[in-house]
C-alpha positions, 0 to 999 in steps of 0.5 A: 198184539198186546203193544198194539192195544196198549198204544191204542189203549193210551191213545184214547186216554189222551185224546179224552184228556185233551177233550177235557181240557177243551171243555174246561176251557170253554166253560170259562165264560166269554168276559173272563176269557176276553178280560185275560187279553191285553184289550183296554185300558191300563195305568202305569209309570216308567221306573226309569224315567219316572214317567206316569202313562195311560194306555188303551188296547183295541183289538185288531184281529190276528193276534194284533192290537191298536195301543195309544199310550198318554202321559204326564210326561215333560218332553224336554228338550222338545216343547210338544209331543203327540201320544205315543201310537202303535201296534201290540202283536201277540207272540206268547200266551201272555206276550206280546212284542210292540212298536210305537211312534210319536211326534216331539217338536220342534225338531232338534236334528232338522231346522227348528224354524220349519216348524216340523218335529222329530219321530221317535221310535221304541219297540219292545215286549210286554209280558202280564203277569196275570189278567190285570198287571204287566211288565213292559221292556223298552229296548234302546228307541231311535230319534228320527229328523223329518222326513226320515221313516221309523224303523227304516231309515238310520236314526239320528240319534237313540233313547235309553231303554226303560222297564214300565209296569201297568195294571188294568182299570176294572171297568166291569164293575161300572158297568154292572152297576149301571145295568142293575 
């Protein structure tokens, strides 16, 4: 009997332990809980190309997020390139898996008088390191030709994999100085 009400006993300890961790977390207040999410905008480089991006995050629901990443990037041996564009999924409490397509022309693999580009494919992981600063693994991307579907079709050529570290713009404190 007295095992019985030991485990009972030891039972409520931990549901009341759990409460508290449920009430702690809830009086974190909404904008610090939405800042810790990967939702924004960040600035940051490719160490091992050298290349500078600026990157949003949006919400999607699910765990998902819309990313767009812009940068000051040569493109050589293509002459254009669109921005990079794809989807952020959270597979960790501060990781998230990604993939992301862009165009590149004129086409190197298809007849570059057509006029159409090239689809280049990476995927990879991003880990924050807190709310304002991550760490972004590339793995070895894929060249597409025209016509060809990302992530489906066999590439035609691939890319080489990069790390990428990014920071947070705090936008906060613009907006409460235009409310104050």
């Amino acid at each position: 009997m007295k095992t019985v009400s030991r485990i009972f006993l030891m039972a409520v300890v931990m549901a009341m332990a759990c409460e508290a961790a449920v009430f702690a977390q809830d009086a974190v207040p909404e904008p610090a809980r939405q800042r810790c999410a990967p939702t924004g905008t960040w600035i940051g480089q490719n160490e091992t190309l050298g290349l500078e991006y600026m990157v949003t995050v949006e919400p999607m629901g699910g765990g998902q997020y819309s990313i767009v990443a812009e940068g000051i990037d040569d493109t050589p041996p293509w002459e254009v390139s669109t921005p990079w564009r794809g989807v952020l999924r959270k597979i960790g409490p501060r990781t998230f898996s990604f993939a992301q397509i862009k165009f590149m022309g004129p086409s190197l693999y298809t007849d570059p008088g057509e006029g159409v580009p090239d689809i280049i494919g990476i995927w990879g992981e991003m880990t924050m390191f807190d709310c304002d600063h991550a760490e972004v693994v590339i793995e070895p991307g894929a060249v597409y030709a025209w016509g060809q579907i990302p992530f489906e079709d066999e590439p035609v050529a691939t890319t080489l994999p990069a790390i990428e570290y990014f920071t947070r713009i705090p936008f906060d404190n613009v907006f409460q100085s235009q409310s104050e």
